[in-house]
MIFI-638469 format. One record per residue: x negated, y, z of N, C-alpha, C in turn. Coordinates in nm, 4 decimals. Each point is the difference from the previous one (the first is absolute). Last residue first. Layout:
      nc1      nc2      nc3     cac1     cac2     cac3      cc1      cc2      cc3
        X        Y        Z        X        Y        Z        X        Y        Z
...
end
This chain:
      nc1      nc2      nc3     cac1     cac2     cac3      cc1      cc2      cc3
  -0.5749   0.4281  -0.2542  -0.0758   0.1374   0.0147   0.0747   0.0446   0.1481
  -0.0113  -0.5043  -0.0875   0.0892   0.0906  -0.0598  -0.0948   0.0990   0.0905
  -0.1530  -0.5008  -0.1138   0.0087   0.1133   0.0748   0.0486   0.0989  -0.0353
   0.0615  -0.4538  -0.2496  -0.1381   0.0397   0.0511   0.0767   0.1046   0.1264
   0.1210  -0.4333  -0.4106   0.0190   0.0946   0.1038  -0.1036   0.0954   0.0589
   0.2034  -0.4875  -0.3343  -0.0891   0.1169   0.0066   0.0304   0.0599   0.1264
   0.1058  -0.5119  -0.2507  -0.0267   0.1060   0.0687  -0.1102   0.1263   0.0144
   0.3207  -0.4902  -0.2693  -0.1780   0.1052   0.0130   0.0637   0.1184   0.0880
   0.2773  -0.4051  -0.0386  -0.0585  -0.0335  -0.1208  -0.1325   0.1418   0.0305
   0.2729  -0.2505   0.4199   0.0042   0.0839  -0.0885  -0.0890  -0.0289  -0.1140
   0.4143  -0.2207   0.2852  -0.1657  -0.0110   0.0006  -0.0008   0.1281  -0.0577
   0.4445  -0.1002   0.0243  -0.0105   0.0514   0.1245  -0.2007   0.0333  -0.0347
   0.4454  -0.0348  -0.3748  -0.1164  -0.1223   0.0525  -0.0513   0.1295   0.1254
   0.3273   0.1253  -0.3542   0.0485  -0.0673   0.0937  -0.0914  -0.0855   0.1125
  -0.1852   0.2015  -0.4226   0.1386   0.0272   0.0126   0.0674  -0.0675   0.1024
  -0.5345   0.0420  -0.0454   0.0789  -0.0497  -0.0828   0.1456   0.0305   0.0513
  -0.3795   0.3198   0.2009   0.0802  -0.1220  -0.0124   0.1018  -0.0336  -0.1199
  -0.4370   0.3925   0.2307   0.1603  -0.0577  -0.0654  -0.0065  -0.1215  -0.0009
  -0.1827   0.4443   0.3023  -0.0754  -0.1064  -0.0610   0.1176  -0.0481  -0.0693
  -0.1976   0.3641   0.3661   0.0573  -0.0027  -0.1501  -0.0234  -0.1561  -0.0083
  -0.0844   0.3688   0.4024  -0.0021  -0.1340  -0.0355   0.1133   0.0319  -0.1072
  -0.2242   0.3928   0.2689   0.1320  -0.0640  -0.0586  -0.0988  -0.1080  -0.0424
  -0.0810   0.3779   0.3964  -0.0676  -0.0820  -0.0689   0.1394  -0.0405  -0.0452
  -0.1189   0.3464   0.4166   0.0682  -0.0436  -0.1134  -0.0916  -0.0991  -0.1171
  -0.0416   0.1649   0.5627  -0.0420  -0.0113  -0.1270   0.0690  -0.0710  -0.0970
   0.1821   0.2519   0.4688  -0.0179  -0.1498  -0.0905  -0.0545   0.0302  -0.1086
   0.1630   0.3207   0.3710  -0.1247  -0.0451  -0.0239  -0.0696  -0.1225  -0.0571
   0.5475   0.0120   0.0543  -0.1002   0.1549   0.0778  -0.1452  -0.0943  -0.0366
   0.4168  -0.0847  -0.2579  -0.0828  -0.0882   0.0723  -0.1148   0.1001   0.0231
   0.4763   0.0577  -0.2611  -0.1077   0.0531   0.0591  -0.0864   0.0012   0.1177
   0.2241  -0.2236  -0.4852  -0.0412  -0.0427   0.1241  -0.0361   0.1223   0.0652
   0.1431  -0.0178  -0.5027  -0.1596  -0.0406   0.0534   0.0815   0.0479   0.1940
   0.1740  -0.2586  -0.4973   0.0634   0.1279   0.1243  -0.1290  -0.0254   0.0983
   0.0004  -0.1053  -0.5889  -0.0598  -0.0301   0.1503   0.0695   0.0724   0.1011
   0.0633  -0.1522  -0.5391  -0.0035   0.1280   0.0825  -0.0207  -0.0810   0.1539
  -0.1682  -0.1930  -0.5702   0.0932   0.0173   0.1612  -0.0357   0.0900   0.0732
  -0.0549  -0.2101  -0.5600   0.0243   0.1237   0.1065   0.0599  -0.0313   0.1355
  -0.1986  -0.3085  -0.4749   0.1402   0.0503   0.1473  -0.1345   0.1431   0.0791
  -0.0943  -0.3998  -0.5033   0.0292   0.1653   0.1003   0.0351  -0.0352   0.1045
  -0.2823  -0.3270  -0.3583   0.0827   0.0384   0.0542   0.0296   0.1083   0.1033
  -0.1836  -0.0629  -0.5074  -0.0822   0.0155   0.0974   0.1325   0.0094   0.1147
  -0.0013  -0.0762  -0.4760  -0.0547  -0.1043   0.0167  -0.0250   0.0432   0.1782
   0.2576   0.2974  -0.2457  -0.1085   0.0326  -0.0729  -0.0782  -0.1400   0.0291
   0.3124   0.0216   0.3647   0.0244   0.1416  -0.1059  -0.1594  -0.0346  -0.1069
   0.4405  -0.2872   0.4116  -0.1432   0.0027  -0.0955  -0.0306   0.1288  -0.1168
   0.1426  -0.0519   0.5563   0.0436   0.0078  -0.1594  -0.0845   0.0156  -0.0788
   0.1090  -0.1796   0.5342  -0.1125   0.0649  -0.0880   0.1195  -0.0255  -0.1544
   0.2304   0.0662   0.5555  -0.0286  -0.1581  -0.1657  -0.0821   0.1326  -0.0765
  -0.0191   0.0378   0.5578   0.0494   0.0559  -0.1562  -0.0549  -0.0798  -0.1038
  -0.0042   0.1263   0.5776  -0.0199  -0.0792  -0.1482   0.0547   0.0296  -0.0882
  -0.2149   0.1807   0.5477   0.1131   0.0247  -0.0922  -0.0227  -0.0821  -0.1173
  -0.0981   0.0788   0.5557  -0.0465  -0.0636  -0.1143   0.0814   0.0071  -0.0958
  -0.2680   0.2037   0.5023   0.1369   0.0382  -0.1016  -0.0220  -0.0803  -0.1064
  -0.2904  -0.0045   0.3699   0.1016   0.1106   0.0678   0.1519  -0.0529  -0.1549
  -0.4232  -0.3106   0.1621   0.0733   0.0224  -0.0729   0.1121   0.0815   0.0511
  -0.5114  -0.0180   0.1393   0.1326  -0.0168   0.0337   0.1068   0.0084  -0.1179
  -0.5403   0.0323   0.0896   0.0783  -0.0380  -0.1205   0.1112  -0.0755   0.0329
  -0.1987   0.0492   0.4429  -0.0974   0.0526  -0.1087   0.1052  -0.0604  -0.0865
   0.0202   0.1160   0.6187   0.0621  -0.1129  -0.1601  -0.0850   0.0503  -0.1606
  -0.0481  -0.0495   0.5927  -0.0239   0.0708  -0.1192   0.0066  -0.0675  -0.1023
   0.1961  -0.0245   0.5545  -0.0395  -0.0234  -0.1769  -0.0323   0.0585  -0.0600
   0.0044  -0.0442   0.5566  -0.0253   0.1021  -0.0943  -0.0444  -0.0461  -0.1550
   0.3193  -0.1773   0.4884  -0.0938  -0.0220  -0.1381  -0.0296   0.0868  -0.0656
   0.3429  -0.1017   0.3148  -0.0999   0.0530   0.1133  -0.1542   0.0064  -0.0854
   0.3819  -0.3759  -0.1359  -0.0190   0.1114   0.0710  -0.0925   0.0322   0.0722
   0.0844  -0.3363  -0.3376  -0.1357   0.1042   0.0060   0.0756   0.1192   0.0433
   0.3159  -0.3835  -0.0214  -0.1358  -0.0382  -0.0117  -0.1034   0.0572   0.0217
   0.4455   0.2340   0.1099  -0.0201  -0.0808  -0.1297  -0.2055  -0.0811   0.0754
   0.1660   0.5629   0.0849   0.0383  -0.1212   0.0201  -0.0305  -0.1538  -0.0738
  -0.1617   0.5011  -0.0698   0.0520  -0.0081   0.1402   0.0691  -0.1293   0.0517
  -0.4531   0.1863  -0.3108   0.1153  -0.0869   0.0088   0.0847   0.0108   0.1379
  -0.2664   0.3739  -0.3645   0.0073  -0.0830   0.1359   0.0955  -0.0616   0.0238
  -0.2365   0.0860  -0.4812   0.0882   0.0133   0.0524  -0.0058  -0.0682   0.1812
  -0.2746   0.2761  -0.4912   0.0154  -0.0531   0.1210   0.0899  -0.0145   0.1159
  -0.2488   0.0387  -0.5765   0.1435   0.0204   0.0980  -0.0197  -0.0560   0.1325
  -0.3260   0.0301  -0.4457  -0.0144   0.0545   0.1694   0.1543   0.0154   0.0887
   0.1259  -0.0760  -0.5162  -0.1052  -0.0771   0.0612  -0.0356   0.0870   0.1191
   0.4082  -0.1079  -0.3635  -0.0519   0.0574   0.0455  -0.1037  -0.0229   0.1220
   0.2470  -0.0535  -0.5191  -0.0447  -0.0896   0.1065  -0.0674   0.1212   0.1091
   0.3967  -0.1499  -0.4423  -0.0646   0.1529   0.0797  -0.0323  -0.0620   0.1263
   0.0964  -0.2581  -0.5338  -0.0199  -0.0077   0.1700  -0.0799   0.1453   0.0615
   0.2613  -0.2529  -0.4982  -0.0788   0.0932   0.1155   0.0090   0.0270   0.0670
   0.0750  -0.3381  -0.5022   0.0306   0.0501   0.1846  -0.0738   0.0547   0.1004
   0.1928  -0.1826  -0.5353  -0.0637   0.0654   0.0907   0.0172  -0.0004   0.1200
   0.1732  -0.3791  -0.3929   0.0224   0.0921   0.1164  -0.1466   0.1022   0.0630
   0.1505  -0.3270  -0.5104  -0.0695   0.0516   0.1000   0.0414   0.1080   0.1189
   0.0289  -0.4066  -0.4360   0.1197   0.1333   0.1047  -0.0925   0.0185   0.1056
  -0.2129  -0.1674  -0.5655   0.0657  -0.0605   0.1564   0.1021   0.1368   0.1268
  -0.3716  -0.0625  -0.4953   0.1023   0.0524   0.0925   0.0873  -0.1061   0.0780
  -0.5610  -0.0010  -0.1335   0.1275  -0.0612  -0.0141   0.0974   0.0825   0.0752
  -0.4741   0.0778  -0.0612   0.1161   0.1385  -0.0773   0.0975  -0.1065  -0.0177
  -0.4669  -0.0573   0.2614   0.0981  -0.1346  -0.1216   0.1006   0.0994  -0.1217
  -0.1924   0.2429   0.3574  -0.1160  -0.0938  -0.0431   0.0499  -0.0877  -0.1169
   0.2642   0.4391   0.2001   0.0083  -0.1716   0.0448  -0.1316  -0.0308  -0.1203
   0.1296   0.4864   0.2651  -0.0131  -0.0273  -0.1010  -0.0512  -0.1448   0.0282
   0.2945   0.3498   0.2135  -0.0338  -0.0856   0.0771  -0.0345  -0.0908  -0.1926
   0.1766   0.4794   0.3153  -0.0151  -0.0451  -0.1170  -0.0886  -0.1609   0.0489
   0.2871   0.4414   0.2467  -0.0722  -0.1157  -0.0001  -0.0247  -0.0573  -0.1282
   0.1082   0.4644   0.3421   0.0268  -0.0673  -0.1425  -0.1259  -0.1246  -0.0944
   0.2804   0.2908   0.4954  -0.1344  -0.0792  -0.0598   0.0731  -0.0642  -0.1444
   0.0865   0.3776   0.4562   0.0430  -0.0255  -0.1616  -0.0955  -0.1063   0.0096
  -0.0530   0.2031   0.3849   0.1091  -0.0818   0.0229   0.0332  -0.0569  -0.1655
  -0.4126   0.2727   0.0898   0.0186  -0.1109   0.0900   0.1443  -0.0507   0.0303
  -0.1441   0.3527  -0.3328   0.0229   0.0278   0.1248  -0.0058  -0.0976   0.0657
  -0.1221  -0.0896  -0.4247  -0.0632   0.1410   0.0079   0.0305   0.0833   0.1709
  -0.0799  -0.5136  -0.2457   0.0911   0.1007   0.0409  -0.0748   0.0978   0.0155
  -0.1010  -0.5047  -0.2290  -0.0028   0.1160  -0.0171   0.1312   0.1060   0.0551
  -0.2640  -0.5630  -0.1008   0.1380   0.0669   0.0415  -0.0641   0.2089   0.0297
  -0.1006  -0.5481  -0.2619  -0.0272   0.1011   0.0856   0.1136   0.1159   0.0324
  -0.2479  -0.5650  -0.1625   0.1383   0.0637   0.0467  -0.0581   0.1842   0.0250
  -0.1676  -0.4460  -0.3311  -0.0534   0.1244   0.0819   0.1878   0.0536   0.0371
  -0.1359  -0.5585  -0.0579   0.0282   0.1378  -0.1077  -0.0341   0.1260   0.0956
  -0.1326  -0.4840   0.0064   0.1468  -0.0008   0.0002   0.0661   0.1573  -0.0297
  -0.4267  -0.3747   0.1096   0.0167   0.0953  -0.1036   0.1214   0.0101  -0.0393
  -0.3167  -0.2368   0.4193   0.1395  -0.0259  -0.0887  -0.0194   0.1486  -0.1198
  -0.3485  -0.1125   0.3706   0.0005   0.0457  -0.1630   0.1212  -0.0222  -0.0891
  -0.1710   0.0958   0.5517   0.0565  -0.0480  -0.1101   0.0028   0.0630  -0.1020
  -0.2769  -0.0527   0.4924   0.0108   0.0035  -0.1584   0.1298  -0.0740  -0.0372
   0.0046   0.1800   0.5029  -0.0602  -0.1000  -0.0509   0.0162   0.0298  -0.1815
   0.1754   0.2386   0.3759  -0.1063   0.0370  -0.0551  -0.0492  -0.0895  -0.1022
   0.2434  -0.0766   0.4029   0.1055   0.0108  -0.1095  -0.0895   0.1081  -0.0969
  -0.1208  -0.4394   0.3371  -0.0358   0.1039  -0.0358   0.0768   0.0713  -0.1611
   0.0648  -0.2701   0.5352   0.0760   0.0460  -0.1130  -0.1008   0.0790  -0.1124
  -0.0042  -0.1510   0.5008  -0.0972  -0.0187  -0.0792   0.0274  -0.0161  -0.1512
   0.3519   0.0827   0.2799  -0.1289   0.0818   0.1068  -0.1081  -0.0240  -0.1000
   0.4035  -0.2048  -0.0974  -0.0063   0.1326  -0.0514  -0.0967   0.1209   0.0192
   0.2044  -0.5224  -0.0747  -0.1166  -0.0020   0.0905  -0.0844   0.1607  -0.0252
   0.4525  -0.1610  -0.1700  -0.0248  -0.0479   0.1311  -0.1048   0.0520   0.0466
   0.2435   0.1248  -0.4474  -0.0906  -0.0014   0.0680   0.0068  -0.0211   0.1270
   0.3033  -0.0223  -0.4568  -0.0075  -0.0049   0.1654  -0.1346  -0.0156   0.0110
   0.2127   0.2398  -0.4601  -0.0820  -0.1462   0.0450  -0.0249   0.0116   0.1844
   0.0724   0.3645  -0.3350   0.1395  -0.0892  -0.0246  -0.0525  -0.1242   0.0964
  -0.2887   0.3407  -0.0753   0.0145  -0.0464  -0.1459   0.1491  -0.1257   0.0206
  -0.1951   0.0533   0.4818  -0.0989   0.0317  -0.0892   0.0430  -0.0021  -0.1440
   0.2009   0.0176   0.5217   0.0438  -0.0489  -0.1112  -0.1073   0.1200  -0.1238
   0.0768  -0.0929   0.5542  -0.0728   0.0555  -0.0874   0.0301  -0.0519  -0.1200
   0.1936   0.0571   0.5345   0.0126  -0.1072  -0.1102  -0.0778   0.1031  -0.1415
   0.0979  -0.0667   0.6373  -0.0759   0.0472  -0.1838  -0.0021  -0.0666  -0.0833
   0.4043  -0.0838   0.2040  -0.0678   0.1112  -0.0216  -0.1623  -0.0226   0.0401
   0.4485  -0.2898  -0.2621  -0.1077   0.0149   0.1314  -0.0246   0.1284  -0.0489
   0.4274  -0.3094  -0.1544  -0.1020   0.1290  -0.0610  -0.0906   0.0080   0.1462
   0.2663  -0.5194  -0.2521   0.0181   0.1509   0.1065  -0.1063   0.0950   0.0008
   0.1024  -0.4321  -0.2697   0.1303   0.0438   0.0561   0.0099   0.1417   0.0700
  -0.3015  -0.1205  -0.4088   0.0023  -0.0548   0.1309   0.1202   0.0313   0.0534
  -0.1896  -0.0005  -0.4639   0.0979  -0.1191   0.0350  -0.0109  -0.0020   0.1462
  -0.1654   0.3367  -0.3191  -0.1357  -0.1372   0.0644   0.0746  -0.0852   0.0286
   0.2793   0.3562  -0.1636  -0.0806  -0.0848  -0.0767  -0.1085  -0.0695  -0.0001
   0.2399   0.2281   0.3271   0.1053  -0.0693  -0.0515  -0.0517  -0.0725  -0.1268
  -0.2228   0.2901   0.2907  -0.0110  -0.1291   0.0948   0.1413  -0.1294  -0.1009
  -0.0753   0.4565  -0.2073  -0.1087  -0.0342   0.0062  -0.0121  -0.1232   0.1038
   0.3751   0.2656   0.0037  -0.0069  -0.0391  -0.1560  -0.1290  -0.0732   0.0394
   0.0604   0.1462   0.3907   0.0626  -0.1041   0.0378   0.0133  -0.0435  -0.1655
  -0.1985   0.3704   0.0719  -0.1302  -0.0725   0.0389   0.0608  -0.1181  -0.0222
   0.2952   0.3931  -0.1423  -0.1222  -0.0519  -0.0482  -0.1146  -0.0725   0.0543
   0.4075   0.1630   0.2548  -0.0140  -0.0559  -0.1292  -0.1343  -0.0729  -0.0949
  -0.0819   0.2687   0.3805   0.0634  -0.1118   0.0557   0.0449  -0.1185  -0.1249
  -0.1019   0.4826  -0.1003  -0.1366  -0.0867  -0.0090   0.0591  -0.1362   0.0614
   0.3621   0.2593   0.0120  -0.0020   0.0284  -0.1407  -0.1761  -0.1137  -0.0114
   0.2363   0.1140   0.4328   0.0526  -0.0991  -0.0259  -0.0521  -0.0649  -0.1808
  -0.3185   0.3151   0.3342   0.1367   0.0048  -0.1032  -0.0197  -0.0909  -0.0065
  -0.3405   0.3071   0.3388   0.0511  -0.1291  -0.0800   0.1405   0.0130  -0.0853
  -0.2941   0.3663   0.2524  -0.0136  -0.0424  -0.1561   0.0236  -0.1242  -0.0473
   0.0766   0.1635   0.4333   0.1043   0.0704  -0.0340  -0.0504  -0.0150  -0.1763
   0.0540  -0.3303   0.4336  -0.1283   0.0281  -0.0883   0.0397   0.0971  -0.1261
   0.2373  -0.1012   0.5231   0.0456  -0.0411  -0.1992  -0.1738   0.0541  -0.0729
   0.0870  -0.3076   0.4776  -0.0764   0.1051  -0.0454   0.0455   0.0215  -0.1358
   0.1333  -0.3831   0.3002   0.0584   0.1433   0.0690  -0.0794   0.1501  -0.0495
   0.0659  -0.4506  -0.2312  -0.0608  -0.0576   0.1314   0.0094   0.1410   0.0976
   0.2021  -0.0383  -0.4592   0.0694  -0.0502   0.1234  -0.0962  -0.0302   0.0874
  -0.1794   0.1495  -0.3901   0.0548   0.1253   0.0531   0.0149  -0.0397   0.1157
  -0.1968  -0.2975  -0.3405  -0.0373   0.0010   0.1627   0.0541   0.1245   0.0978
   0.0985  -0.1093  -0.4819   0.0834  -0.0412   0.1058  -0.1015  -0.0654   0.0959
  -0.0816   0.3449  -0.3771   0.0909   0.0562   0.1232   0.0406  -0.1301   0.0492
  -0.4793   0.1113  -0.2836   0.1430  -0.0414  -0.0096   0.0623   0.0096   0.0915
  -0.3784   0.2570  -0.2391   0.0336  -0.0462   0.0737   0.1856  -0.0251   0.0610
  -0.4448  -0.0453  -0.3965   0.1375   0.0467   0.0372   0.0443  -0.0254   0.1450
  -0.5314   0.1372  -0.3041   0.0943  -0.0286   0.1698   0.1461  -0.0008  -0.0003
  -0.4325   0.0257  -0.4257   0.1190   0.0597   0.0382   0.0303  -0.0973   0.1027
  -0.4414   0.0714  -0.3214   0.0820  -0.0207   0.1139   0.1073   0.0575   0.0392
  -0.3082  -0.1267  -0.4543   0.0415   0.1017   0.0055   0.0734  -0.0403   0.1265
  -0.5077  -0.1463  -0.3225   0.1457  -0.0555   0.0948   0.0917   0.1392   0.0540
  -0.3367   0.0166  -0.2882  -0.0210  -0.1214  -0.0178   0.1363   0.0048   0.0537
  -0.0971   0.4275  -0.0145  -0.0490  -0.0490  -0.1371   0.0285  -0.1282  -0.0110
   0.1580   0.2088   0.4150   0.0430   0.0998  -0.1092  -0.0701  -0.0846  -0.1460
  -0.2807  -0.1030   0.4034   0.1044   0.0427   0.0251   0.0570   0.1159  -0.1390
  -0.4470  -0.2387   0.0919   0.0840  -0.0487  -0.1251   0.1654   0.0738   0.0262
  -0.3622   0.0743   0.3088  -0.0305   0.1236  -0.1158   0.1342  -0.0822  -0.0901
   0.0939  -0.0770   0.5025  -0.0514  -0.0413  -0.1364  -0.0658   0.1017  -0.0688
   0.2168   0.1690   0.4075  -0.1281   0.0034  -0.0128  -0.0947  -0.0752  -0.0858
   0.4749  -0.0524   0.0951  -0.0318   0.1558  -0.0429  -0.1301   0.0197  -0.0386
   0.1135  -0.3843   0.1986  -0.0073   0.0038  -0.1564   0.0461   0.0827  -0.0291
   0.0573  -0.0861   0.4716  -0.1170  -0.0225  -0.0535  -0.0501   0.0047  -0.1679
   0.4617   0.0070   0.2122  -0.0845   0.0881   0.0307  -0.1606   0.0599  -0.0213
   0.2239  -0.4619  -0.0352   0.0697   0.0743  -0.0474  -0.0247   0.1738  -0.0475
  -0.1398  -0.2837   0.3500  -0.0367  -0.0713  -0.1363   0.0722   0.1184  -0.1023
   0.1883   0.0663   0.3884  -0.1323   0.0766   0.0389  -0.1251  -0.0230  -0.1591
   0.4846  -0.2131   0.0650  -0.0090   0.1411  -0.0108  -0.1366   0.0375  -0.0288
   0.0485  -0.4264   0.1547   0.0217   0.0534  -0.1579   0.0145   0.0859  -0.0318
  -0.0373  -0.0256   0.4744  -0.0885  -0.0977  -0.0897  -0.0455   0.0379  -0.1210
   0.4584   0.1191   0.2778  -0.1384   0.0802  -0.0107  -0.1240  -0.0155  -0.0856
   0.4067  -0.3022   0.0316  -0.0337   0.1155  -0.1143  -0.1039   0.0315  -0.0146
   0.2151  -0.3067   0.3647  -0.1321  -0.0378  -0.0512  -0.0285   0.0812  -0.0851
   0.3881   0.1098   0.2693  -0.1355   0.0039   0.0956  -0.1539  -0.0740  -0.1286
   0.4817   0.2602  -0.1364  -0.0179  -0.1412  -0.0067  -0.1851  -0.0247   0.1100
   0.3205   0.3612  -0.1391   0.0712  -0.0680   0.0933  -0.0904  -0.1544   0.0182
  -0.0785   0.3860  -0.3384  -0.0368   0.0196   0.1590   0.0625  -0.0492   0.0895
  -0.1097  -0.1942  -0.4821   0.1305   0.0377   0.0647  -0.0697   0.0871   0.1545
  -0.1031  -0.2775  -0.5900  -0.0452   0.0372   0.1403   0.1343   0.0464   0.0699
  -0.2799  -0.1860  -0.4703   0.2128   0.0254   0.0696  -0.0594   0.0088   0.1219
  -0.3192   0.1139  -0.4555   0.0045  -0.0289   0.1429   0.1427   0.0259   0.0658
  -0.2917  -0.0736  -0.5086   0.1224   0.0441   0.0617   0.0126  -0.0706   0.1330
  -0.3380   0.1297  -0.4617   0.0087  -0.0600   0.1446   0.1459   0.0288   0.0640
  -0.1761  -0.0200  -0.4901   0.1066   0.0431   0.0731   0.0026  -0.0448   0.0739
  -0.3752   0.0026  -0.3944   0.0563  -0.0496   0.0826   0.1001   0.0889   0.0763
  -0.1808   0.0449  -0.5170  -0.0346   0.0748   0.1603   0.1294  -0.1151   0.0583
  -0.2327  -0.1526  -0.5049   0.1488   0.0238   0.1274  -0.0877   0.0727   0.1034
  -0.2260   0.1017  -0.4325   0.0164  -0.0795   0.0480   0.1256  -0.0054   0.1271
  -0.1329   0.3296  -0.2718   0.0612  -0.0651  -0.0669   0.0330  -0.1259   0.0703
  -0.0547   0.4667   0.2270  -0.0508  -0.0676  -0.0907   0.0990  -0.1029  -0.0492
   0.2081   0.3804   0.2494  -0.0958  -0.0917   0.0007  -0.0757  -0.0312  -0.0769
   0.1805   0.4754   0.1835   0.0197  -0.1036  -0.1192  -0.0987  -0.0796   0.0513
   0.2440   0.4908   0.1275  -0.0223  -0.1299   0.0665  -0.0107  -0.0970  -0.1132
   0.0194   0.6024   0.0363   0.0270  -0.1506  -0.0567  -0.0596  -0.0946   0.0897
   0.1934   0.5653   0.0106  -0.0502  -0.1063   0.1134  -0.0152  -0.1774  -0.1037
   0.0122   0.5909  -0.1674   0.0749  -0.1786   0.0351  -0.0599  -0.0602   0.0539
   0.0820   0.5024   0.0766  -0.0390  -0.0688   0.0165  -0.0056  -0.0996  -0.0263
   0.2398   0.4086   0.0911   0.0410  -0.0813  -0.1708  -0.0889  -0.1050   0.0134
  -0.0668   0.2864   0.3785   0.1439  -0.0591   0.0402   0.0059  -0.0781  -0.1713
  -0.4314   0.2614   0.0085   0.0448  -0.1178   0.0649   0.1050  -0.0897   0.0438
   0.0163   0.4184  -0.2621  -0.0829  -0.0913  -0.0425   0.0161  -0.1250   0.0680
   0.2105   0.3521   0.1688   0.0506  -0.0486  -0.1250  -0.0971  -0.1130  -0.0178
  -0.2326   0.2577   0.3132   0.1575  -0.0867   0.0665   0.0940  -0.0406  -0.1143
  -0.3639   0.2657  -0.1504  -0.0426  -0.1420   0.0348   0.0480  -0.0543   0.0698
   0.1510   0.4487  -0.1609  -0.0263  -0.1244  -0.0893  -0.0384  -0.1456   0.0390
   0.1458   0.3989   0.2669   0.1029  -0.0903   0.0177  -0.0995  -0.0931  -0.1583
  -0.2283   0.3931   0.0843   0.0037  -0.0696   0.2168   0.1133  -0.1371  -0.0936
  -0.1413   0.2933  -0.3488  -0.1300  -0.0809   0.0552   0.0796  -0.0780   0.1306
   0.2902   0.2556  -0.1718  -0.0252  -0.0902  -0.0393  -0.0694  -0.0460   0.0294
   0.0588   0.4001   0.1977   0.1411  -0.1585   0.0643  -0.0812  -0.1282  -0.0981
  -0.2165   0.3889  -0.1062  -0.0627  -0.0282   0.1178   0.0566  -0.1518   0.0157
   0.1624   0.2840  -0.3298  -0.0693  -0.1176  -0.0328  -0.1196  -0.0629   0.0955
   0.3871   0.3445   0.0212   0.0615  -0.1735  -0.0557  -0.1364  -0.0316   0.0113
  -0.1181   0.4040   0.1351   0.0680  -0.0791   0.0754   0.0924  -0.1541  -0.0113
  -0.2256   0.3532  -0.2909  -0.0613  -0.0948   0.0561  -0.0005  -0.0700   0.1208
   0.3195   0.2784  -0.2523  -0.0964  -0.1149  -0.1046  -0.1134  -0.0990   0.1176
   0.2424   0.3775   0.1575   0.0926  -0.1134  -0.0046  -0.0625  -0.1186  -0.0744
end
């Protein structure tokens, strides 16, 4: 019997082991950029930016300099295709963002660099040096839906701070049956499946939050989270992190 518990053990220790696993994500000090792509499979010009888009998997700076995320928004639904990863919720947030450039109206492709419109997105380089010095963000789970965030400030001025995390999913491939790109084979990369926030608290000089994730079950999608925070109510971001989930 003795050496039968301790067969089980050897077999179940390193399935313990690994399931306790922590998984961390941390930037440097300097700002990591926040690419952010509004897109739509309704929209015939996306593809494009998608594919750009797509292409910076293959950055080495990917995850260290700059961090990509794809919302895709729902009101190209009405052209006769629902794009089943758009929301009224990213829709929101491009029209906050066309609301503080002062434009009247939201386009699709639309790339927004650190809060900032980018027009000219093909020759975009979101790699580019920066040396802002704004504090180390990082984040730490052990199953891929917990994350526990910390977020240490350069200055150590307090101020209100929001977290926020993004469940992105990448090789997704969708056939179009109607809409602009019917009869279309998309491939989408760092999809925003799921996004959750939370006011940071201050502990010891260093700010917290914790967020829980509902993970999606997006057949054969590579997983990846986007991290990054914000001053209290403000849409830009102040530093970003993220990488690839186990």
């Amino acid at each position: 019997m003795k050496l039968f518990f301790f067969r089980v053990c050897l077999l179940l220790g390193p399935v313990m082991i690994a399931s306790a696993a922590e998984t961390r994500f941390e930037s440097g000090p300097q700002q990591t950029a926040l690419v952010e792509l509004y897109t739509s499979e309704g929209c015939s010009s996306c593809p494009p930016a998608e594919a750009w888009l797509s292409r910076l998997k293959g950055d080495p700076d990917l995850w260290k300099k700059f961090v990509p995320l794809a919302f895709h928004v729902d009101y190209w639904d009405r052209l006769g295709w629902h794009d089943r990863f758009s929301s009224s919720q990213w829709t929101e947030r491009q029209r906050g963002y066309a609301s503080l450039w002062q434009s009247e109206s939201v386009y699709t492709p639309a790339v927004v660099l650190n809060g900032n419109e980018v027009r000219n997105w093909s020759v975009a380089n979101v790699s580019s040096p920066n040396e802002k010095q704004v504090g180390v963000l990082s984040a730490t789970t052990t199953d891929g839906k917990i994350f526990t965030i910390e977020f240490r400030l350069t200055d150590g001025k307090s101020t209100d701070w929001e977290a926020h995390a993004a469940l992105l999913g990448s090789g997704i491939s969708s056939r179009i049956g109607a809409g602009e790109n019917s009869g279309r084979n998309l491939q989408h990369d760092f999809v925003v499946l799921d996004l959750r926030d939370a006011q940071m608290k201050s502990e010891g000089g260093i700010m917290g939050a914790r967020l829980t994730m509902n993970a999606p079950g997006e057949t054969g999608a590579r997983k990846a989270v986007a991290i990054w925070v914000t001053s209290r109510t403000r849409l830009a971001p102040v530093q970003a992190t993220g990488g690839w989930l186990p």
